[in-house]
Every structure is written in C-alpha cells, then in structure tokens.
ZABA-655557 format. One record per residue (C-alpha): x, y, z; residue number from 1. Coordinates in nm, 4 decimals. Each point is the difference from the previous one (the first is absolute). Example, Ala and Ser with C-alpha at 12.3 -4.5 7.8 and 13.67 -1.06 7.14 Angstrom:
2
        X        Y        Z   n
   1.2300  -0.4500   0.7800   1
   0.1370   0.3440  -0.0660   2
//
This chain:
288
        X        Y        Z   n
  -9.4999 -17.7978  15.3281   1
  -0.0769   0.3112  -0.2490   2
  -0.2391   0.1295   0.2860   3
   0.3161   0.0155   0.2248   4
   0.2775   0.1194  -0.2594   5
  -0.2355   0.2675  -0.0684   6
  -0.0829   0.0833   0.3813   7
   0.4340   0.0561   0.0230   8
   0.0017   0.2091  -0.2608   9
  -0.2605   0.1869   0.1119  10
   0.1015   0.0427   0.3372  11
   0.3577   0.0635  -0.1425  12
  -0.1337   0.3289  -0.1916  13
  -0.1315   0.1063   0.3213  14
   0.2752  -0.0451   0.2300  15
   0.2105   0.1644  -0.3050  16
  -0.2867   0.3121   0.0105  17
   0.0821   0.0623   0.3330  18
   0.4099   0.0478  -0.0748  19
   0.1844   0.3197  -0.0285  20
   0.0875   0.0583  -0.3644  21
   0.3504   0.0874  -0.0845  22
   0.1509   0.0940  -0.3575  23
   0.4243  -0.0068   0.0704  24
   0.2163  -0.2849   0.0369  25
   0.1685   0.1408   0.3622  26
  -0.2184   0.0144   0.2174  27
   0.0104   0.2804   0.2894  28
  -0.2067  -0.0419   0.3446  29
  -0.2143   0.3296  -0.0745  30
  -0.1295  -0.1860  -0.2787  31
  -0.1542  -0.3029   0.2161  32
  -0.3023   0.1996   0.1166  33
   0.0731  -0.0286   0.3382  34
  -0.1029   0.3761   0.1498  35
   0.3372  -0.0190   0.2586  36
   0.2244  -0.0023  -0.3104  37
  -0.1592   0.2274  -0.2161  38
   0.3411   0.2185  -0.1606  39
   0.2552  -0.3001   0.0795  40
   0.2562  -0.0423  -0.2289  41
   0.0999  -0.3098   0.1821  42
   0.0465  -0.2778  -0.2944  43
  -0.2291  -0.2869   0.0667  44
   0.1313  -0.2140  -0.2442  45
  -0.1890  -0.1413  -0.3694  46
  -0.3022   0.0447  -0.1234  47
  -0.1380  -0.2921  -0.1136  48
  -0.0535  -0.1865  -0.3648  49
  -0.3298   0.1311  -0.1687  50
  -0.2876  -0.2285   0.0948  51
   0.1600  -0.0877   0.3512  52
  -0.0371   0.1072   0.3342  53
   0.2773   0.0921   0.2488  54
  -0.1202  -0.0049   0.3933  55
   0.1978   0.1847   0.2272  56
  -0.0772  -0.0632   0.3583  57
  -0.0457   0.2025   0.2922  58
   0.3078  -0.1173   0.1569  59
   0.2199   0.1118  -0.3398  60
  -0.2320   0.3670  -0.0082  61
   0.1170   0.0494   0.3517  62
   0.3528  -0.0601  -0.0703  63
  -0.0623   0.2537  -0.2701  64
  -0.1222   0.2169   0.2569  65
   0.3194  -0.0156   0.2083  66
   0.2384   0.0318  -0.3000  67
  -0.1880   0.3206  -0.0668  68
  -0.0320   0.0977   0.3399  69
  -0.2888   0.0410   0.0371  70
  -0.1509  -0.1166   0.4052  71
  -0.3594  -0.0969  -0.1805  72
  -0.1093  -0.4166   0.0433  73
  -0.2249  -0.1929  -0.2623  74
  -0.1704  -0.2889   0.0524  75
  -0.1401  -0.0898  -0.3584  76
   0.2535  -0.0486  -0.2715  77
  -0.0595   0.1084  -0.3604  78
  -0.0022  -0.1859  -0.3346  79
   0.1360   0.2108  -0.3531  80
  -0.0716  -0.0976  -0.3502  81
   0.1372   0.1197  -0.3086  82
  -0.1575   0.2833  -0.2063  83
  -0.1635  -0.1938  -0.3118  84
  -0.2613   0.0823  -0.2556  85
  -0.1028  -0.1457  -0.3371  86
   0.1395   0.1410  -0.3116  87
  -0.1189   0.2617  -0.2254  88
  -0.0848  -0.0197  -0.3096  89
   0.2321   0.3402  -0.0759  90
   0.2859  -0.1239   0.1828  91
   0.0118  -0.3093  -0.2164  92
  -0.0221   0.1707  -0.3218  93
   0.2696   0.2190   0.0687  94
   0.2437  -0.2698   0.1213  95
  -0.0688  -0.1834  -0.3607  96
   0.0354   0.3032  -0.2069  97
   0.3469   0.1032   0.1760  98
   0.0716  -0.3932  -0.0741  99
   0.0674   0.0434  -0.3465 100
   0.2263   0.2643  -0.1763 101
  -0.0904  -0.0208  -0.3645 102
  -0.2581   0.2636  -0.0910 103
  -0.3324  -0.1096  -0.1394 104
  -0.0879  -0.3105   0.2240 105
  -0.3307  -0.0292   0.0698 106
  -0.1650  -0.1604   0.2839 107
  -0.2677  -0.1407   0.0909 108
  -0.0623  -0.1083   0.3757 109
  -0.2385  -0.2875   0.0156 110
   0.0264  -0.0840   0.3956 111
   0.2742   0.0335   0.2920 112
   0.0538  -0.1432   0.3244 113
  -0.2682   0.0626   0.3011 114
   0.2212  -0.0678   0.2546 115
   0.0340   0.3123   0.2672 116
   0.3986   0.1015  -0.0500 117
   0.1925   0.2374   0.2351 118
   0.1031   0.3244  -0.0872 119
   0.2805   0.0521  -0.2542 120
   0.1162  -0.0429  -0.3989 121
  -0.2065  -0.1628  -0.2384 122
   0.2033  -0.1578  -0.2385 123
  -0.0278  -0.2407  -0.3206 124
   0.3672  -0.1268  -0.1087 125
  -0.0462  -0.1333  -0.3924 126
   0.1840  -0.3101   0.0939 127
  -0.3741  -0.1040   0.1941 128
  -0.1602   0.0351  -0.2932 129
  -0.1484  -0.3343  -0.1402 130
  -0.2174   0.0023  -0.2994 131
  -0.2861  -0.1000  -0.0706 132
  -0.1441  -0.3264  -0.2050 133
  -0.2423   0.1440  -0.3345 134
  -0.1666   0.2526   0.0905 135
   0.0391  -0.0418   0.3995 136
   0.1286   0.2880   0.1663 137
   0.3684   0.0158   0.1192 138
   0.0621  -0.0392   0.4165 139
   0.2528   0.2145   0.0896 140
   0.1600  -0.0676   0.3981 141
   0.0735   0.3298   0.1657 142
   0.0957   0.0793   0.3568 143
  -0.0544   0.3214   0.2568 144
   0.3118   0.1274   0.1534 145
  -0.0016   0.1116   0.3718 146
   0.2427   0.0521   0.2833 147
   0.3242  -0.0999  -0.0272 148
   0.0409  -0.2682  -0.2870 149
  -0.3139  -0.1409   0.0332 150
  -0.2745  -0.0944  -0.2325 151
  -0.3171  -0.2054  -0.0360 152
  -0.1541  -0.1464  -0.3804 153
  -0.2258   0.1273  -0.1928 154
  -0.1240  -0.0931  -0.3772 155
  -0.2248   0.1492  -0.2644 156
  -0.1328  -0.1190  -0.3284 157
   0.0122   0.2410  -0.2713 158
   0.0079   0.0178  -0.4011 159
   0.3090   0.1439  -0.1362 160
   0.0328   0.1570  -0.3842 161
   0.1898   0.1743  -0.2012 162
   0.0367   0.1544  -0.3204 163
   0.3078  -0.1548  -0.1998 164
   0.1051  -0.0453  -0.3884 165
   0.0198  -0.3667  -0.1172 166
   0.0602  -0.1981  -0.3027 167
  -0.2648  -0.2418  -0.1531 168
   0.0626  -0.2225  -0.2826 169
  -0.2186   0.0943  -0.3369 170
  -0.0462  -0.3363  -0.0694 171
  -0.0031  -0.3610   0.1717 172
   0.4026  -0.1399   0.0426 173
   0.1115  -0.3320   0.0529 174
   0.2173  -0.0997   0.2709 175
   0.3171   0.0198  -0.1073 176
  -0.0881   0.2714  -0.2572 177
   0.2827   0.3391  -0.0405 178
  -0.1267   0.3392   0.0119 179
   0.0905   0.3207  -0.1581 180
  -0.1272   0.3477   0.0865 181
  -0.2950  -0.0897  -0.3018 182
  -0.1467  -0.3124   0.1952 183
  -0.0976   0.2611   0.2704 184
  -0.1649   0.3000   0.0921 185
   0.0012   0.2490   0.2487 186
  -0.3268  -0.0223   0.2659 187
  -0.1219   0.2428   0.2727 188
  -0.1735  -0.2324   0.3104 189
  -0.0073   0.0238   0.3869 190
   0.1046  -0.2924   0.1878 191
   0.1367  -0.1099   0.3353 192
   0.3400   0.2495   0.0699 193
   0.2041  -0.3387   0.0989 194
  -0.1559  -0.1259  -0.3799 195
   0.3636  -0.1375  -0.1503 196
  -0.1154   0.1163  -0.3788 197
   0.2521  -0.0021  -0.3002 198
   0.1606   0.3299  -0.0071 199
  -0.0303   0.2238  -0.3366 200
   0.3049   0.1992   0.0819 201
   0.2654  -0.3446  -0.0586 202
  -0.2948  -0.0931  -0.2498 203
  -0.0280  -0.3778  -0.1127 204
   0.2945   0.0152  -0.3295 205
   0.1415  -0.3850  -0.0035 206
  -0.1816  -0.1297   0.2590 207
  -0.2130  -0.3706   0.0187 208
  -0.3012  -0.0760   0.1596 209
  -0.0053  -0.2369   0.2196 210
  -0.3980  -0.1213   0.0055 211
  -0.2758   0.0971  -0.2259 212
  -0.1035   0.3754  -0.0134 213
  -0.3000   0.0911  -0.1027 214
  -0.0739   0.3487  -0.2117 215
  -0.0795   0.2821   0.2226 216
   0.1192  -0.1052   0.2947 217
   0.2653   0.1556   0.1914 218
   0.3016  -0.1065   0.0353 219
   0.1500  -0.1164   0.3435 220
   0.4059   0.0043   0.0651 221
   0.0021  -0.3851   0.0288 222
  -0.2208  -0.0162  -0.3412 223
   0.3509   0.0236  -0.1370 224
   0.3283  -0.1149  -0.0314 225
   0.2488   0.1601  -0.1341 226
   0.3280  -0.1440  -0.1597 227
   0.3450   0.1072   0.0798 228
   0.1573   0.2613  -0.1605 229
   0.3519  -0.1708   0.0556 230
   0.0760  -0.3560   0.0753 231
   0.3333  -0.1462   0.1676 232
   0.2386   0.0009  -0.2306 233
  -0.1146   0.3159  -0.2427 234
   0.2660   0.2426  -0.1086 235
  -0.0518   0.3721   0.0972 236
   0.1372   0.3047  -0.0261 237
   0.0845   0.1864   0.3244 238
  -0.0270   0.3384  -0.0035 239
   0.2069   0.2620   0.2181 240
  -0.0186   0.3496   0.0552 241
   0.3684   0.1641   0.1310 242
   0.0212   0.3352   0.0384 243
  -0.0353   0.1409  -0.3843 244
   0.0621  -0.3619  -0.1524 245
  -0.2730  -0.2705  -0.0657 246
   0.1754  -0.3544  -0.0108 247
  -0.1656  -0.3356  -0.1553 248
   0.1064  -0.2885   0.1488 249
  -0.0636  -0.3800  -0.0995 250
  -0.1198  -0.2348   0.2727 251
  -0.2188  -0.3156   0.0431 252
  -0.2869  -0.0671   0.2211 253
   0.0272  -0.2525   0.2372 254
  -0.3783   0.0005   0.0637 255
  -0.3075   0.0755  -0.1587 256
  -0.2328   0.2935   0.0283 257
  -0.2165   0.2888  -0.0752 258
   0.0134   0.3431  -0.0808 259
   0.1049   0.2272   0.3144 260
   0.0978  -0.3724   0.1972 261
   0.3898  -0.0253   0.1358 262
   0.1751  -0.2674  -0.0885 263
   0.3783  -0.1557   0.0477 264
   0.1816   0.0586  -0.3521 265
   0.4001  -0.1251  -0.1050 266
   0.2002   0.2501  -0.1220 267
   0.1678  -0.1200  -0.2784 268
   0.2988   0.2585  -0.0465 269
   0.1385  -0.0952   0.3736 270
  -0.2243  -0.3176   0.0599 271
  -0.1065   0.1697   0.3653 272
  -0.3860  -0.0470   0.0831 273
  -0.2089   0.2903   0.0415 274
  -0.3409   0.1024   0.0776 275
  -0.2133   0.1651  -0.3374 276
  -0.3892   0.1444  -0.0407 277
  -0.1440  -0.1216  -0.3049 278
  -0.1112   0.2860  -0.2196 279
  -0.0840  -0.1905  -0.3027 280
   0.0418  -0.3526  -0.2276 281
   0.3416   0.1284  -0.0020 282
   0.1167   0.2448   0.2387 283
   0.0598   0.0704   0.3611 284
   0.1119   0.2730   0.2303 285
   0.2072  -0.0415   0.3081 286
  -0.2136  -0.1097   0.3146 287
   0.0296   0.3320   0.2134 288
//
C-alpha cells in the first residue's frame, strides 16, 4: 500500500511538472501557454489553491479561442498550477521583527515551516504566539498573504528576550507576608516580552503575597495582591475644579477599589449617585 501511495505522489509531481505556472488570482487565456492565445486578455477564470491542479480542456481553450477571436483549433488542453516555493529564511525574520513594536526584542529563529507557499506577505500576528514549556522554544503560527484575501499557515519556533527592570525580594516572605519598598530591590534581567513581572514604577507599598517568595527572585504581577485603597462604604472627599474655584465635596463609595479604578459614589449633599476615580484612602476626582 506505501509502494502505491508513493507511486501517486510521484506520478502527481510529474503530471504537476508538466503544468503552466501562474502567479495571479485572475487568470487571462495568454497566460495558459497555449501559442494561439499568446497576448489574450480574455479572463479564463481562477487560478487554483497552492498545491492543486486546475485542467482546462481543449474544448474550454477553444472557446477561449473564439471569445478572443482568434480562427486557431487545439486539440490538447492545458493544466495551470499555482506559483509556490518554500520560505526563506530572510522573509521569515523580517515578518517576526515587524511583529513586535517594542524596541529591544530579540529573536532567535530556531525552525519554520517547509511547506512551498505562494507568493505574497509574510506575516506573524502576536495573538499566534504560544510559549514555550522550560526552556522549549515558543511556536509562533503565521500565514502568507496572496491574491485577494487569501492566505495559507505557516509557524516558526523562536526564543524571545528582553531586557526589563524587576523587583526581587531581599529575603525569603511568607505567603501572606506585606511589603514595603525595603523588602525589595530593584533587578536588571531579560526575560520573555509577554513575562507578566511586578512593575517597579506602582512599586509593591501595602501589598500581600499571595504564595511563598523566595529572595532574589523576581517578582511576577500575580506574585501579588494588592488591597483596596477604598472599600464600599468609605467616606471621601470629591474634588472639583470650576473655572478659578476648587470645590471639596463629601460622598460615599458604593464599591470598593484601587487607586486610578472608577467606582459608583452617593453624594451626600443632594443624595444623587455619581461616578468617582479613586485618587487615594480618601479622595476621588470626578470620572471624566
């Protein structure tokens, strides 16, 4: 059974060797080969799908032939294939660097697709990125654009780093433990660019841990948890800006939150509910 799946492949290949090789989506008869139609702009309908054949027979070329008016007779027909060759390594490594818009990615391609592809864009969306287990190497799905809306998959495996500040804990902390600004310090490392890490710009001020960290390791964003600023219930002061004047008004969340969330607040000069951002334990802005 092998013996004969590989004796229809083979003789697939050669019946495809013998086809006229066409790169656009519309097809035109001076594009079939045929000698009698050489300059027709005739349409002659699709090109095929890359990797199959489309036969045109001799009865179809000769009704080609009259369209174009032309007084020539075929007997033979024709068969076209689509124009497909295997990607390059260049072509690849441009798609993934244009894939990513932060400066300072590096990356390192591994392995890509085989497969011959037709002619058109190389591209890598992020959202086909899938990491990698340990030290495996990510596999990112990618496709190749061509004619009119079309597109065939592709993948690559690649290593992704970059260079980012991170916190790490100077000594071991409990779960449940709170850290302050002294329970960390600031750490240079390169990691994956979709790495969720802690970020030293909000810093770590009040918040808990929520499993075991151990000294020296970085902190991730879910290594965290941090409590709210304002509960349901809190009093605040609303500030407002009008015109010249800055007014502070008295209201009570109806929902908890952090810092920079937006939250439904009572205001209790006129009782009507409003929407606040919470800019502190204490204090809120209007929700713009």
């Amino acid at each position: 059974m092998m013996r004969r799946a590989s004796w229809g492949l083979l003789c697939a290949a050669l019946a495809q060797a013998q086809c006229v090789v066409v790169a656009d989506d519309l097809l035109e008869a001076g594009a079939l080969g045929v000698s009698a139609l050489a300059g027709s702009r005739e349409p002659a309908g699709w090109a095929p799908a890359p990797g199959a054949v489309r036969h045109f027979s001799a009865w179809q070329i000769n009704a080609l032939l009259r369209r174009a008016g032309r007084t020539e007779t075929v007997t033979k027909g024709v068969c076209v294939v689509r124009e497909a060759r295997p990607l390059e390594r260049e072509q690849v490594w441009a798609a993934l660097q244009a894939a990513w818009d932060e400066a300072g990615v590096s990356i390192e391609l591994v392995s890509f697709s085989d497969r011959a592809a037709p002619r058109g864009r190389v591209e890598f969306p992020v959202g086909g990125l899938q990491r990698g287990a340990g030290a495996a190497p990510d596999f990112w799905r990618g496709r190749v654009v061509y004619g009119i809306g079309k597109s065939v998959p592709i993948w690559a495996r690649v290593h992704l780093s970059i260079e980012r500040r991170a916190l790490a804990p100077v000594a071991d902390l409990p779960a449940g433990a709170t850290l302050s600004q002294e329970t960390v310090r600031e750490v240079s490392l390169r990691v994956h660019p979709l790495a969720r890490l802690a970020d030293p710009r909000v810093g770590v001020a009040g918040a808990r841990a929520r499993r075991h960290l151990v000294a020296g390791v970085p902190l991730q964003a879910d290594d965290l948890w941090f409590p709210p600023a304002v509960r349901s219930g809190d009093a605040l002061t609303l500030q407002v800006q009008e015109g010249g004047a800055r007014l502070r008004l008295p209201v009570r969340a109806e929902s908890s939150g952090h810092i920079g969330d937006r939250i439904p607040a009572r205001n209790l000069q006129n009782g009507r509910r409003i929407r606040v951002r919470i800019t502190g334990k204490e204090a809120a802005a209007p929700a713009l």
